[in-house]
BALOBA-1460 file (C-alpha; in Angstrom, 3 decimals):
// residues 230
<rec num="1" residu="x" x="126.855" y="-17.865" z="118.638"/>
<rec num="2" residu="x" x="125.352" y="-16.830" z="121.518"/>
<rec num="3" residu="x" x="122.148" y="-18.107" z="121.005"/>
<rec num="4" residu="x" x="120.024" y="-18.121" z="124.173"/>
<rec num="5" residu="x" x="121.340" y="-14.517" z="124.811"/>
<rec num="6" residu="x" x="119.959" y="-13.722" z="121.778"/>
<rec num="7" residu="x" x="116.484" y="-14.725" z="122.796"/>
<rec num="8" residu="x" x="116.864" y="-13.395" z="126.057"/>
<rec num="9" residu="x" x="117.655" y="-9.997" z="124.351"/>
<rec num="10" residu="x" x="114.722" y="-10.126" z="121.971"/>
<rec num="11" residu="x" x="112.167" y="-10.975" z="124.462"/>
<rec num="12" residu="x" x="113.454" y="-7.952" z="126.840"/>
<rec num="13" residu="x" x="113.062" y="-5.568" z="123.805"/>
<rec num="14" residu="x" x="109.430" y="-6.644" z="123.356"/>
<rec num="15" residu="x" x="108.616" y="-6.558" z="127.254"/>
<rec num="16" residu="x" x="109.387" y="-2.456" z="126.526"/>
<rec num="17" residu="x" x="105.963" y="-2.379" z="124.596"/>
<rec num="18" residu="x" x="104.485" y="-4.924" z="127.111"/>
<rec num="19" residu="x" x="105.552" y="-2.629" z="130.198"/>
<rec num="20" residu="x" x="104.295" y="0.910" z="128.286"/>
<rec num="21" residu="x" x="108.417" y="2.036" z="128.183"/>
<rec num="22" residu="x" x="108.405" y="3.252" z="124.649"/>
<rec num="23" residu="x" x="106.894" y="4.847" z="121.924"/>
<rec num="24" residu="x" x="107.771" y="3.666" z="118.495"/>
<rec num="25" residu="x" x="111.538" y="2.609" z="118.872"/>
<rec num="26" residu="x" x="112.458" y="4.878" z="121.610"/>
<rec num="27" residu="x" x="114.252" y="2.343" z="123.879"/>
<rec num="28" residu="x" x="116.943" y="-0.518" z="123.512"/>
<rec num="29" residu="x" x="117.794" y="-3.464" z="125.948"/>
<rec num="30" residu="x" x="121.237" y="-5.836" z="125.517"/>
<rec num="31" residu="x" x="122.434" y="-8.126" z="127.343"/>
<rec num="32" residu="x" x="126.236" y="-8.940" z="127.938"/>
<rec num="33" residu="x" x="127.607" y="-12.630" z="127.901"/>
<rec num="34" residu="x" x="131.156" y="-12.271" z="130.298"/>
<rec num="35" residu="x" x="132.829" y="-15.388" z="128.833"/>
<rec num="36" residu="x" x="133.121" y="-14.174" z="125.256"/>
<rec num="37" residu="x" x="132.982" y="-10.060" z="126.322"/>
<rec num="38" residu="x" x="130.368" y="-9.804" z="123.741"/>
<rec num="39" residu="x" x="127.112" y="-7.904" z="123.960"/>
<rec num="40" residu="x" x="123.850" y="-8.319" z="121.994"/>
<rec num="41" residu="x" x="121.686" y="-5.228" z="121.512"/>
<rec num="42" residu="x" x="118.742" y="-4.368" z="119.349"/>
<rec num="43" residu="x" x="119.380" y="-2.953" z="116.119"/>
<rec num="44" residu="x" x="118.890" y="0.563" z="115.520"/>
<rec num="45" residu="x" x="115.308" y="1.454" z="114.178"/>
<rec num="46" residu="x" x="113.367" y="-1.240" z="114.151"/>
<rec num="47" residu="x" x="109.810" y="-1.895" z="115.463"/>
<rec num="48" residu="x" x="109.724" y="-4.671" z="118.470"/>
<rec num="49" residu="x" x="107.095" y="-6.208" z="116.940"/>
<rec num="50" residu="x" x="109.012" y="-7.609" z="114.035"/>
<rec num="51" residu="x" x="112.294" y="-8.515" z="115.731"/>
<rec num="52" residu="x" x="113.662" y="-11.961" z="115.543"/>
<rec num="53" residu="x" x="116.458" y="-13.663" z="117.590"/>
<rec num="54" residu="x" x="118.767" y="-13.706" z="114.407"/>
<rec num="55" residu="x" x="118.242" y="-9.590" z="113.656"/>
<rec num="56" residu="x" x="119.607" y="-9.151" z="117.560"/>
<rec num="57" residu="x" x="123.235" y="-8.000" z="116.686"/>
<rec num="58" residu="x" x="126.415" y="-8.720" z="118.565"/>
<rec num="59" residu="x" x="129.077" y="-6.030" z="119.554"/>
<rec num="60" residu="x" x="132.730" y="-6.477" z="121.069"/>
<rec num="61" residu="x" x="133.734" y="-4.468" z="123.434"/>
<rec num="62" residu="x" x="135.728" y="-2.562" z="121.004"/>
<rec num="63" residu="x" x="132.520" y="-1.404" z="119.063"/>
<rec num="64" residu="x" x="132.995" y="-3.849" z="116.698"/>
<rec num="65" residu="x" x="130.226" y="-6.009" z="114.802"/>
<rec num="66" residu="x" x="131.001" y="-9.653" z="115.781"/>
<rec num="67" residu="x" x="127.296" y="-10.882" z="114.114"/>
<rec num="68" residu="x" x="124.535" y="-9.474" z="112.694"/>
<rec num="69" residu="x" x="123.498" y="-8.564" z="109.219"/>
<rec num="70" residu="x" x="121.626" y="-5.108" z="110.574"/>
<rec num="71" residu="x" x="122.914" y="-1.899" z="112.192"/>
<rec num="72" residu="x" x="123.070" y="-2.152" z="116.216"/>
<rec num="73" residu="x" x="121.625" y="0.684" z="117.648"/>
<rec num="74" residu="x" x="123.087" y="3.946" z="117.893"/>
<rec num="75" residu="x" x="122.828" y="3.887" z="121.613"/>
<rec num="76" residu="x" x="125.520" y="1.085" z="121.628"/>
<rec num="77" residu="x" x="128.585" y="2.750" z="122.730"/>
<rec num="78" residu="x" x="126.618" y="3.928" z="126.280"/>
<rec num="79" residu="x" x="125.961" y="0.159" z="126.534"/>
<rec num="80" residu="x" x="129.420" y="-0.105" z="125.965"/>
<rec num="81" residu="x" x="130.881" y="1.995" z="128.973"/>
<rec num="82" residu="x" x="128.555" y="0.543" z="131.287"/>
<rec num="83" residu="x" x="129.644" y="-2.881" z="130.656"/>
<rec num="84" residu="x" x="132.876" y="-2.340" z="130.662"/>
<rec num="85" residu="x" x="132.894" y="0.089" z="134.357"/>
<rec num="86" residu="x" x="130.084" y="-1.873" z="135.741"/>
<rec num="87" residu="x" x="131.059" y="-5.578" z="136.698"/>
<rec num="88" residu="x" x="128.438" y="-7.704" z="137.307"/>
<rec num="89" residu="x" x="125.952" y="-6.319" z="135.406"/>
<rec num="90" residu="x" x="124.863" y="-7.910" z="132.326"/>
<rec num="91" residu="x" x="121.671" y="-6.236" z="130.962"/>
<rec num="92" residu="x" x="120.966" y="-2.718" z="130.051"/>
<rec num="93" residu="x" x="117.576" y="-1.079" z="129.313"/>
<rec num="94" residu="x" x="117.528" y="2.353" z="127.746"/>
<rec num="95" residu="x" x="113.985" y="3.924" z="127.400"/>
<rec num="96" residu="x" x="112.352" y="7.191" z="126.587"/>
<rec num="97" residu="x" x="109.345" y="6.288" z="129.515"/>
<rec num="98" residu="x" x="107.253" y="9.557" z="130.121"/>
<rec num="99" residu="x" x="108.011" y="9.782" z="133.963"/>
<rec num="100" residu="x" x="111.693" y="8.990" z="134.662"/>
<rec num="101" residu="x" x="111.993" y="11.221" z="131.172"/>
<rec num="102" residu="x" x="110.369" y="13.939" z="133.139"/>
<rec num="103" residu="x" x="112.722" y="13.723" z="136.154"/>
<rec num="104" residu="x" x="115.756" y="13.742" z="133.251"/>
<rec num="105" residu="x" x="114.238" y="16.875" z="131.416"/>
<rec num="106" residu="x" x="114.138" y="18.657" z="134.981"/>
<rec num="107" residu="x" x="117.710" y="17.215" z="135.826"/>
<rec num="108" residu="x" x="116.729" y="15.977" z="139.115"/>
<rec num="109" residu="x" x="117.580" y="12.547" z="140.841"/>
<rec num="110" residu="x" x="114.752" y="10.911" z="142.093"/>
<rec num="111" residu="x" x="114.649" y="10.650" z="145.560"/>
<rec num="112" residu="x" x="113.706" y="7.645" z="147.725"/>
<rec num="113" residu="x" x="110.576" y="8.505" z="148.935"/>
<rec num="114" residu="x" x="108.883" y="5.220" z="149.847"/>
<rec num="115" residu="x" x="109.571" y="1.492" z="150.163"/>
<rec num="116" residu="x" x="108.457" y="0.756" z="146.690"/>
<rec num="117" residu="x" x="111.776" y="2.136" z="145.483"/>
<rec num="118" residu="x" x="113.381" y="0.848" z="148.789"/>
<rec num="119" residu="x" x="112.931" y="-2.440" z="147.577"/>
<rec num="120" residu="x" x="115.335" y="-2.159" z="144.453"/>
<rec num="121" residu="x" x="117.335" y="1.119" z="144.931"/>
<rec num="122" residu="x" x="119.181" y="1.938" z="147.717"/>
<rec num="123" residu="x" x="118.909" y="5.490" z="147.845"/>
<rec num="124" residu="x" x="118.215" y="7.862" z="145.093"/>
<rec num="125" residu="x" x="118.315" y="7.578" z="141.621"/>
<rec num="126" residu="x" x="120.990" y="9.851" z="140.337"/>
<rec num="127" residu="x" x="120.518" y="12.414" z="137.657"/>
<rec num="128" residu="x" x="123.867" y="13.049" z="135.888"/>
<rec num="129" residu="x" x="125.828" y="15.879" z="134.947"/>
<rec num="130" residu="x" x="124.817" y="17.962" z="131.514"/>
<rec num="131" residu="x" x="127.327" y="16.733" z="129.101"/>
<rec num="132" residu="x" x="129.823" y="19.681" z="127.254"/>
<rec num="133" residu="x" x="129.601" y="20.966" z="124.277"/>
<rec num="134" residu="x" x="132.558" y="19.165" z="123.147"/>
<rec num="135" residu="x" x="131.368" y="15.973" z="124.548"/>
<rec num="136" residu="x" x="128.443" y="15.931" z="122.895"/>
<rec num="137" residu="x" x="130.754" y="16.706" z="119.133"/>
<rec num="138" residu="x" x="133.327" y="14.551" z="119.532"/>
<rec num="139" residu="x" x="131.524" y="11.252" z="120.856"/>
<rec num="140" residu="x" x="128.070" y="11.604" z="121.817"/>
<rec num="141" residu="x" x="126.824" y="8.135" z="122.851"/>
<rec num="142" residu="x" x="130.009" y="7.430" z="124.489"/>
<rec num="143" residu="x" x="130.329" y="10.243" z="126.659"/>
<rec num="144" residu="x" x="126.816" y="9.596" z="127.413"/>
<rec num="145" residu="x" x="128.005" y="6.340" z="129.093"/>
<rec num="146" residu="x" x="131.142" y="8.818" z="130.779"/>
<rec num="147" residu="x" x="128.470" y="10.690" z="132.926"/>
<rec num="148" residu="x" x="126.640" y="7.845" z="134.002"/>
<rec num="149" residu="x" x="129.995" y="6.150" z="135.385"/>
<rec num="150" residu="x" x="130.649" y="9.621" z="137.037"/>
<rec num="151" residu="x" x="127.404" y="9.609" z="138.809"/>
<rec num="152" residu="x" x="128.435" y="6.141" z="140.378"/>
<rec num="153" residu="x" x="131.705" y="6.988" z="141.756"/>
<rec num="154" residu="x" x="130.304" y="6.501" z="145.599"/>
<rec num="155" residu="x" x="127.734" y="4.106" z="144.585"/>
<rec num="156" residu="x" x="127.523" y="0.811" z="143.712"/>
<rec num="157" residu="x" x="125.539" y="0.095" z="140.314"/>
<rec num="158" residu="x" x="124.093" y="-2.990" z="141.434"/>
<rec num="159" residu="x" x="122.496" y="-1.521" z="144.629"/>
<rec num="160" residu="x" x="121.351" y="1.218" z="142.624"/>
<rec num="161" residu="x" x="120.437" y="-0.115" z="139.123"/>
<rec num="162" residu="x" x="118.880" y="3.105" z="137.361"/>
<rec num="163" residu="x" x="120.352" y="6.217" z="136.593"/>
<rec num="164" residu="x" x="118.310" y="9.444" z="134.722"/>
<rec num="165" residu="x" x="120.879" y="10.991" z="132.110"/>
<rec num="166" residu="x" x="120.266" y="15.090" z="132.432"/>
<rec num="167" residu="x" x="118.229" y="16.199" z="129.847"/>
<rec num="168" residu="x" x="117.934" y="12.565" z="127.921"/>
<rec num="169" residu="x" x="115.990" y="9.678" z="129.782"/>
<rec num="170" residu="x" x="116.708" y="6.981" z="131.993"/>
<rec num="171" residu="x" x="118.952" y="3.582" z="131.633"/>
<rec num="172" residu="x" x="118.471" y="0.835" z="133.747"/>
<rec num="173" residu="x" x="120.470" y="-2.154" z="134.252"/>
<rec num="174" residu="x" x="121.075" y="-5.421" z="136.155"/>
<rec num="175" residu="x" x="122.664" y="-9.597" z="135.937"/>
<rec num="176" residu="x" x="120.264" y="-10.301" z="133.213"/>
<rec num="177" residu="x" x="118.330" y="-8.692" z="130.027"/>
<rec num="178" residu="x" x="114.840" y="-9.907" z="132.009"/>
<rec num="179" residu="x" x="116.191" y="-8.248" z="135.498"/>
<rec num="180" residu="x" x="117.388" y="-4.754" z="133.571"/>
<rec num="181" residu="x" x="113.832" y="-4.880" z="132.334"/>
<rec num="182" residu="x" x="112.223" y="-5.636" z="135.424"/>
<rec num="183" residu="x" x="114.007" y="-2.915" z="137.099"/>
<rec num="184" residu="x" x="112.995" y="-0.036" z="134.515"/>
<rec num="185" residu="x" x="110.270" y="-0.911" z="135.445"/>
<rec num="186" residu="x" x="110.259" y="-0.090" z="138.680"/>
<rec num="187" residu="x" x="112.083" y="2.991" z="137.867"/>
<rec num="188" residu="x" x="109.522" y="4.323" z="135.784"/>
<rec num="189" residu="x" x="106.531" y="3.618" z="138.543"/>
<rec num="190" residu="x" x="108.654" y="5.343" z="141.517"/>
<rec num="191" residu="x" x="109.260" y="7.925" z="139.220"/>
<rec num="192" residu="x" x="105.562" y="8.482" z="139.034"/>
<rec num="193" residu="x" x="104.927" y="7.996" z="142.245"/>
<rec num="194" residu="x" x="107.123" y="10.279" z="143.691"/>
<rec num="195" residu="x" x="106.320" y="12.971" z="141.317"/>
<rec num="196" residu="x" x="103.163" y="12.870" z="142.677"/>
<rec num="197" residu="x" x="103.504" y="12.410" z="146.160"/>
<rec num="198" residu="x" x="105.369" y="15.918" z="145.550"/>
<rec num="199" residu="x" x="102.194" y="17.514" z="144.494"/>
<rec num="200" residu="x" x="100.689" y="16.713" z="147.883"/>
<rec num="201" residu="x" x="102.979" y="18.395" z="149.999"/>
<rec num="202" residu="x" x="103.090" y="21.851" z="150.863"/>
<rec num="203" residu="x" x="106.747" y="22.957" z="149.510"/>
<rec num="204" residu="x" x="106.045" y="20.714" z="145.860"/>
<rec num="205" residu="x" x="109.265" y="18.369" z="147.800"/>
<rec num="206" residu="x" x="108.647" y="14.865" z="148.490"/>
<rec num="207" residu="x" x="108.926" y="13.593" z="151.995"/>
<rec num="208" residu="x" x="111.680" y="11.492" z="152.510"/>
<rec num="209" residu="x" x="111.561" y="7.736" z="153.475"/>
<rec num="210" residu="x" x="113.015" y="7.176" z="156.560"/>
<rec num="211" residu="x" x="117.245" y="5.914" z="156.212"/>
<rec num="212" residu="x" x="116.363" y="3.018" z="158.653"/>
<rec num="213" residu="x" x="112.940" y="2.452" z="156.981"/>
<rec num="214" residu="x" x="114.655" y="2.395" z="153.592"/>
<rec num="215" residu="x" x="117.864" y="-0.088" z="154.788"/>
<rec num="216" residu="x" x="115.035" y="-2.682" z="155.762"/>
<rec num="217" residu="x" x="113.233" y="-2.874" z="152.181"/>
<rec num="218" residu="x" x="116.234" y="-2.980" z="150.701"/>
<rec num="219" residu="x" x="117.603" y="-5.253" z="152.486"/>
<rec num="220" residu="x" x="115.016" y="-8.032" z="153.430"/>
<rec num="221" residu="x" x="115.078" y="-8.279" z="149.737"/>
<rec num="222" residu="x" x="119.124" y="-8.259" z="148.867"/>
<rec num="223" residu="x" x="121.414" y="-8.028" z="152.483"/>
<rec num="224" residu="x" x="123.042" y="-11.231" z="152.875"/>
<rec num="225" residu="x" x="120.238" y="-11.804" z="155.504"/>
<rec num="226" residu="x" x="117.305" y="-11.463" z="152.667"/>
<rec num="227" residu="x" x="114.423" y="-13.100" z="153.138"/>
<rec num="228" residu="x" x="111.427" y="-11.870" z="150.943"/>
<rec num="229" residu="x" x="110.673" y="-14.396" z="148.005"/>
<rec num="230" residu="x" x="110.707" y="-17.707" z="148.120"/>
């Protein structure tokens, strides 16, 4: 079942090593098909380079192993939450990337600072909350997906498809495996950028884009009057 999934799912995993996201098998990307409320994810531990369509594994909603002869990755109840809070979106990316990493480690959002990140978030990225201590020892992965919802209470995922989870790394989402991937992406260039666009100014702060400069990148490219692209 869910075959093309499958292969969309594998093919996002590998674009992590294509785009420089991960080192060794620090990163994950599903995909969620609506019809059946199933997901497909990676499974836990093993190098992108060897994955085939039939190791992907597929999840219910419940946590439970529909398909799959290997262990889905331990990151799976996160994917989990977000699926099941976040309608509309039906691919996840989960990376350790070095700079949206850095912004997690410092527990900062990342601020819009320039129309490259106009053009796919509207507005910061958030950082979240630190999780408790007894988050963290009674359901680590899940409450992991808990903060991220939290951080989105004013703020609609799909507008803002990237989130930094404080003192972990980022997750990135979107309506397909291929989009999620194409927006971490993006998430972990801006996070670059605007780390070091920071350096240059005199208080170590970036400089804000501009709310009306912002509102037009973001929404030539996704208003209901878009009009970049073909």
């Amino acid at each position: 079942m869910l075959e093309n999934l499958k292969q969309e799912v594998l093919e996002a995993n590998q674009g992590l090593e294509t785009y420089d996201l991960v080192t060794f098998t620090w990163g994950n990307v599903s995909g969620f098909d609506p019809e059946s409320e199933n997901l497909v994810i990676k499974p836990s531990g093993v190098p992108y380079s060897k994955l085939q369509p039939e190791d992907m594994v597929v999840v219910s909603l419940d946590g439970q192993v529909v398909e799959g002869k290997l262990k889905p990755s331990s990151d799976t109840p996160t994917h989990i939450e977000l699926y099941k809070a976040f309608p509309g979106v039906k691919g996840i990316v989960h990376t350790h990337s070095d700079w949206g990493t850095a912004w997690a480690q410092a527990g900062k959002g990342i601020p819009c600072a320039g129309t490259t990140q106009a053009d796919y978030f509207n507005g910061e990225i958030p950082c979240t909350r630190r999780l408790t201590k007894e988050e963290v020892e009674q359901d680590y992965e899940k409450y992991t997906g808990t903060v991220i919802i939290e951080a989105f209470e004013h703020t609609e995922p799909l507008e803002v498809p990237g989130v930094v989870v404080h003192g972990h790394a980022p997750f990135a989402w979107g309506n397909s495996p291929e989009n999620a991937l194409h927006n971490a992406v993006v998430l972990e260039k801006t996070s670059k950028m605007t780390f070091l666009s920071s350096q240059l100014s005199e208080d170590g702060k970036p400089e804000l884009l501009d709310d009306y400069v912002l509102n037009k990148h973001y929404e030539r490219k996704h208003g209901k009057n878009a009009y970049y692209g073909q």
